[in-house]
C-alpha positions as CSV (number, residue, x, y, z in Angstrom):
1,X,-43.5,-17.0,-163.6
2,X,-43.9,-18.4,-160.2
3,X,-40.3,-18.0,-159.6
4,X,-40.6,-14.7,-160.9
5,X,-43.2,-13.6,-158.4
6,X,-41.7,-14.6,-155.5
7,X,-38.5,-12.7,-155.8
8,X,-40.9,-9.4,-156.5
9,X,-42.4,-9.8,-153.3
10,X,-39.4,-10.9,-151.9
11,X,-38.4,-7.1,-152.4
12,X,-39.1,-4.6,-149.7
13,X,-39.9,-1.4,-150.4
14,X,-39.9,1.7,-148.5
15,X,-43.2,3.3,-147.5
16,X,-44.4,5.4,-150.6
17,X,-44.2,9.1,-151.2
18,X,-45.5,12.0,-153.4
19,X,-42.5,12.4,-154.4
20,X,-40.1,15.4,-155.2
21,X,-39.9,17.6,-158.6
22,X,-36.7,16.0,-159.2
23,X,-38.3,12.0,-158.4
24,X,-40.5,13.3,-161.5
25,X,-38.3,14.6,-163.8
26,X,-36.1,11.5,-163.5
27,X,-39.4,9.2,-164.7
28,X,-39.0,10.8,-167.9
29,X,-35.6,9.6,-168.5
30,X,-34.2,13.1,-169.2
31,X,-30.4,11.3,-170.5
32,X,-32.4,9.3,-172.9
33,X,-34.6,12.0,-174.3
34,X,-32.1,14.2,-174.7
35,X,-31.2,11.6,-178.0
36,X,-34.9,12.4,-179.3
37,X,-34.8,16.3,-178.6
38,X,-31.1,15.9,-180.4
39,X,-32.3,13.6,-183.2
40,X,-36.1,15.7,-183.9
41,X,-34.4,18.3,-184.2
42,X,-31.7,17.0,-187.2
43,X,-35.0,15.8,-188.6
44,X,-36.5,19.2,-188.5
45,X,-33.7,21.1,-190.0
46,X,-32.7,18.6,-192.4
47,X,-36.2,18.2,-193.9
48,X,-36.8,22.0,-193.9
49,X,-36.8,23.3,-197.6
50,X,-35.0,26.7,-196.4
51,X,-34.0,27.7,-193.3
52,X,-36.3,27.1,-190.5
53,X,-38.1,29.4,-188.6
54,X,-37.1,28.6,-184.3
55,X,-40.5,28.4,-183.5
56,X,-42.1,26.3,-185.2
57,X,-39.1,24.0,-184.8
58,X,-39.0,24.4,-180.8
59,X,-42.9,23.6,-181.1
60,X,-42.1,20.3,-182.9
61,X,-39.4,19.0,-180.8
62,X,-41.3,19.9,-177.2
63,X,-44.0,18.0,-178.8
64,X,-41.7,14.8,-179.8
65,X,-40.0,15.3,-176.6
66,X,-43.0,15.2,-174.2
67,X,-44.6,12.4,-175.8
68,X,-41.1,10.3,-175.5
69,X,-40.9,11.3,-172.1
70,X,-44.6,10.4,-171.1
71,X,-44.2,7.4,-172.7
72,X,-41.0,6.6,-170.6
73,X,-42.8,7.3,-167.4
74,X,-45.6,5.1,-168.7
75,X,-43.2,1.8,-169.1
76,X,-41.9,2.5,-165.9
77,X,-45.7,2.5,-164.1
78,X,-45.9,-1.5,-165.8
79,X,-42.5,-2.1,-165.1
80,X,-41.9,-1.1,-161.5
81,X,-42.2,-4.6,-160.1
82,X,-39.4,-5.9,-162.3
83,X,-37.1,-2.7,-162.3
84,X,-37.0,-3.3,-158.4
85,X,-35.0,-6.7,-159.1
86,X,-32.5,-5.2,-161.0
87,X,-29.4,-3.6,-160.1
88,X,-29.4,-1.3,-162.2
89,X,-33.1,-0.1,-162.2
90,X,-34.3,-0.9,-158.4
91,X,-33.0,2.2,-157.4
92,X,-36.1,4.7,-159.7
93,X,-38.2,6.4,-158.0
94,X,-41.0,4.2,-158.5
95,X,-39.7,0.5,-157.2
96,X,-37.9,2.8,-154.7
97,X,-41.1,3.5,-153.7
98,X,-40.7,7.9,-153.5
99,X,-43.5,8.2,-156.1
100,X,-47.1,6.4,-156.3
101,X,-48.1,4.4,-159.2
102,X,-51.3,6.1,-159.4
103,X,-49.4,9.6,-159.5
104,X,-46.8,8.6,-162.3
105,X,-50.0,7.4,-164.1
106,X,-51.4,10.4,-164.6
107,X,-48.2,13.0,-164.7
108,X,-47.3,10.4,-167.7
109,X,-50.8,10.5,-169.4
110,X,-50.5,14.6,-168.6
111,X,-47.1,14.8,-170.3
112,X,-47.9,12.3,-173.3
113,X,-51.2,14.5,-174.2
114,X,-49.5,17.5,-173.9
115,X,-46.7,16.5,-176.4
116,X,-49.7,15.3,-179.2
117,X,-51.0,18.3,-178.4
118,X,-48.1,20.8,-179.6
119,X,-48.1,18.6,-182.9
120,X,-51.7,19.3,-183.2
121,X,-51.5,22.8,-183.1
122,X,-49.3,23.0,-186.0
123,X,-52.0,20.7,-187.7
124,X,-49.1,18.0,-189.1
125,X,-51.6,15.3,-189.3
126,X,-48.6,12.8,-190.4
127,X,-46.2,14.0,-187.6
128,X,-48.7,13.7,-184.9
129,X,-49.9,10.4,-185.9
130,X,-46.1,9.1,-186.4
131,X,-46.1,10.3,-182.7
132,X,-49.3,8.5,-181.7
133,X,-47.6,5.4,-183.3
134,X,-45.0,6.4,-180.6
135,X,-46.4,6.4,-177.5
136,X,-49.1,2.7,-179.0
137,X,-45.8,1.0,-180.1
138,X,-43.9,1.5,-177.2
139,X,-47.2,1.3,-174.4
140,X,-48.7,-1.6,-176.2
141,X,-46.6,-3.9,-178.2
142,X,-43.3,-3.4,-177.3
143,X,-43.4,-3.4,-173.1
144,X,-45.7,-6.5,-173.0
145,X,-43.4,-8.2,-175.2
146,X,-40.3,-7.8,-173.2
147,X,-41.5,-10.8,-171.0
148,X,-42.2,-12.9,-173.7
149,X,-39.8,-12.7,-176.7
150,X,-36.3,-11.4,-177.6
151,X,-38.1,-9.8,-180.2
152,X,-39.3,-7.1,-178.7
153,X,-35.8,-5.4,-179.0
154,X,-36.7,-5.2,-183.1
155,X,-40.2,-4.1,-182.0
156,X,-38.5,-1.2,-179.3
157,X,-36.4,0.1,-181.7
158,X,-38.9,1.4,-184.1
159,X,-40.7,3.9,-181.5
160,X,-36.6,4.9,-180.9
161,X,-36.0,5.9,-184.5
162,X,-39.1,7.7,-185.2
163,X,-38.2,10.9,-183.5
164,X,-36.2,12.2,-186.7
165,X,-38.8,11.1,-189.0
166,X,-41.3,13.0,-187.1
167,X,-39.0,16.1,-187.1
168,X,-38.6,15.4,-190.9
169,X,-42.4,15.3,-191.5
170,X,-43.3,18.3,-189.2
171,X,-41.0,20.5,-191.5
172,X,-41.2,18.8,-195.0
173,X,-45.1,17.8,-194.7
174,X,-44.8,14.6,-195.9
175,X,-42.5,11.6,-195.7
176,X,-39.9,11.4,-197.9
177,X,-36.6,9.0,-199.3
178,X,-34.6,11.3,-197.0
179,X,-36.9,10.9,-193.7
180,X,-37.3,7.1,-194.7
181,X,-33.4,7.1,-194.5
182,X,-33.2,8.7,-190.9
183,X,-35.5,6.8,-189.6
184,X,-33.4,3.6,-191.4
185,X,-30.3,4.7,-189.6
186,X,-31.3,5.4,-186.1
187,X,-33.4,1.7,-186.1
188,X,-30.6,-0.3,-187.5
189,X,-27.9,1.8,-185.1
190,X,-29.7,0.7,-181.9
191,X,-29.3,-3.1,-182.3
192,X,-25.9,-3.2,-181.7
193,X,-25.9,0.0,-179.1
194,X,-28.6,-2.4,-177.4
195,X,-26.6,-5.7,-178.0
196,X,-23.8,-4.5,-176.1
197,X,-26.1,-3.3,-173.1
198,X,-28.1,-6.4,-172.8
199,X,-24.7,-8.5,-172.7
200,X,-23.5,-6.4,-170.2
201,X,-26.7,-6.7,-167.9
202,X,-27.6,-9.8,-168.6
203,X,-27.8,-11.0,-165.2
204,X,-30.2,-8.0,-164.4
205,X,-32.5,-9.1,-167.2
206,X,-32.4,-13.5,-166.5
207,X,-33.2,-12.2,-162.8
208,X,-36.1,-9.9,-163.8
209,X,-37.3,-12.5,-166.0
210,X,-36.6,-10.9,-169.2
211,X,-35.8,-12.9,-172.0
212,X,-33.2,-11.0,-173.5
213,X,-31.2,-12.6,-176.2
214,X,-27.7,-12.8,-174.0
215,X,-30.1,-14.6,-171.4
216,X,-31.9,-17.2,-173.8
217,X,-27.9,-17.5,-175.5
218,X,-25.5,-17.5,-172.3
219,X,-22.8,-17.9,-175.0
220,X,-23.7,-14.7,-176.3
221,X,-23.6,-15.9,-180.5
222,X,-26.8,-14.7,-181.4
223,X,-26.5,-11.3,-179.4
224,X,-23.1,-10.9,-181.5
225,X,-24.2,-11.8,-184.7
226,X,-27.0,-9.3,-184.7
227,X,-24.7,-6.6,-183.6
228,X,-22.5,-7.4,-186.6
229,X,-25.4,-7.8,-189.0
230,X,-26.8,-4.5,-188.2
231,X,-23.7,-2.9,-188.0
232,X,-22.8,-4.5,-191.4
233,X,-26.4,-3.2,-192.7
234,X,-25.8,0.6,-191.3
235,X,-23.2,1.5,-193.5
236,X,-24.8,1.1,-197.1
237,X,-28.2,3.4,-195.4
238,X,-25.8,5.8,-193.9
239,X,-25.1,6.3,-197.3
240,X,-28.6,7.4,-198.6
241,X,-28.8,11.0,-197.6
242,X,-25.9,11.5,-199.6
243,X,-27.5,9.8,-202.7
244,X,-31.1,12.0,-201.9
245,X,-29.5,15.3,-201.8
246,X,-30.3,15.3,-197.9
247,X,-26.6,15.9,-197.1
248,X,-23.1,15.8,-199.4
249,X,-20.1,14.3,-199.9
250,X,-18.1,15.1,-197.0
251,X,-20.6,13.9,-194.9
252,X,-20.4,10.5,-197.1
253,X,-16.6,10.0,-195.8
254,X,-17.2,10.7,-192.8
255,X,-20.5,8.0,-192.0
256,X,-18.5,5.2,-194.4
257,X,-15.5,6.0,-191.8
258,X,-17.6,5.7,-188.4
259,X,-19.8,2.7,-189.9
260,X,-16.4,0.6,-190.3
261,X,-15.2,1.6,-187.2
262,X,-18.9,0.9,-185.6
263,X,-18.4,-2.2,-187.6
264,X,-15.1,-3.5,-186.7
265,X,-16.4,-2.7,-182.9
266,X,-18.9,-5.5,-183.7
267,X,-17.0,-7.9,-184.9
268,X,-14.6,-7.8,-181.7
269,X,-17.6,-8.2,-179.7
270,X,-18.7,-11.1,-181.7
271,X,-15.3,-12.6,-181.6
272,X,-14.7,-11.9,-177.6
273,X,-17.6,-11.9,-176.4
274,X,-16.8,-10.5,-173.3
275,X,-17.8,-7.5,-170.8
276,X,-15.0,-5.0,-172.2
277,X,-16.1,-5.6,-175.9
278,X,-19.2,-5.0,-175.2
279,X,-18.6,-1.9,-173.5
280,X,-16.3,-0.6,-176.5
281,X,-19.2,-1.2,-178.7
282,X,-21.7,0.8,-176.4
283,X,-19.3,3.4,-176.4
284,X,-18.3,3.7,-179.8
285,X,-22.1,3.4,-180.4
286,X,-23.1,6.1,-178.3
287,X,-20.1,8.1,-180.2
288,X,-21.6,7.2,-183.4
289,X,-24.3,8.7,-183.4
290,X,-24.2,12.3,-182.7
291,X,-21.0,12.4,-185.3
292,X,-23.0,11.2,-188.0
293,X,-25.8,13.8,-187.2
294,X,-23.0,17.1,-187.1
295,X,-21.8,15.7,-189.9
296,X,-25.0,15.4,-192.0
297,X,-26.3,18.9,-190.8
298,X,-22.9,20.5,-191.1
299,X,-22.7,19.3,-194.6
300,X,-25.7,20.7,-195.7
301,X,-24.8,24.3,-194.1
């Protein structure tokens, strides 16, 4: 810890700013929440009885949206002494020092109340508390743990995979097998997507004091074996919302197909264990995904 502090005041930071639209926009991590816009919204439609109506829908997913996003700015407000160590963070607008602390405070609280508040209004008890659980899980447990235990990635990825259940609940008004299974596939697919990032920054992490498993594990075994076993453990629950009526047999083939390639991705990494595996499984990670998502909705057109 001592080591630790000394390297954050070791950084030097430019004097601070107000900060432009764009310095703001960017503390919501707009790449990132473009996943939960994308993945609310399958939720939404999939858990619709009929077809549903574009308001109500747009309503939901703003209101997921916003509170992902304020939570995103949030983090970065507690984490802006240890995103200006590393490479690949130092450069946001906070630890860059263009926007105060105090100011991302508050546009963050501003944003995260606004979002509860468009799930209030359609008065989806279930879906505004699952989005409550949200912004606690991710404010509360999950970014005080990142400095204690490798954990925490198991505890970060269940604020990441409620999104589609939230869409789910908004349109189907109560949690379901089929919901259950969404939110099962999107927490089981970001262990590996996250394996293969944390072995690829691992330095940024050991240096920002992180205990990431790659850092605790130089030799990267226990980073690899979780990717496989969640890989392994994501193709039998890709398979439920073809067994709950959620989505049909074409979309079956098509998530047993990208689970084995997902899979076989995993394996290399765990056999290599090198920079270039790793970034073939974050790739065919991120490719994962939104395939299995067209595929599900298309296959319930």
């Amino acid at each position: 810890m001592k080591d630790l502090r000394a390297d954050v005041a070791a950084v030097s930071l430019p004097a601070p700013g107000r900060g432009t639209f764009v310095d703001f926009v960017g503390l919501t991590k707009p790449r990132l929440n473009l996943l939960v816009v994308a993945t609310s919204a399958a939720g939404y439609y999939l858990g619709a009885p009929g077809t549903p109506e574009p308001g109500p829908m747009l309503q939901a997913v703003a209101g997921t949206a916003l509170v992902a996003a304020g939570a995103a700015v949030l983090n970065q407000v507690v984490e802006r002494d240890t995103d200006a160590l590393m490479r690949r963070t130092r450069g946001r607008a906070l630890p860059d020092g263009r926007v105060l602390p105090g100011d991302a405070r508050l546009f963050g609280a501003v944003v995260s109340v606004a979002g509860l508040a468009l799930l209030a209004a359609q008065r989806q008890l279930i879906a505004g508390g699952l989005a409550l659980a949200t912004l606690i899980i991710y404010l509360a447990i999950y970014t005080p743990l990142k400095r204690r235990t490798s954990l925490a990635t198991l505890v970060g990825a269940v604020p990441g995979a409620l999104p589609p259940l939230i869409g789910w609940t908004a349109s189907h008004g109560r949690i379901t097998s089929g919901g259950a299974a969404l939110f099962a596939i999107v927490f089981l697919w970001q262990i590996p997507h996250f394996m293969a990032i944390a072995w690829m920054y691992r330095d940024d992490y050991a240096k920002a004091g992180f205990p990431m498993l790659p850092v605790i594990d130089p030799a990267g075994r226990r980073a690899a074996r979780q990717a496989v076993v969640y890989a392994a453990a994501l193709i039998p629950v890709s398979a439920v919302p073809t067994l709950t009526g959620v989505s049909g047999a074409a979309y079956l083939i098509v998530a047993m197909g990208l689970g084995l390639g997902l899979l076989g991705l995993a394996i290399s990494f765990a056999v290599a264990r090198t920079d270039q595996s790793a970034r073939r499984l974050f790739f065919g990670s991120i490719t994962y995904l939104p395939i299995l998502w067209i595929a599900m909705i298309a296959n319930r057109l």
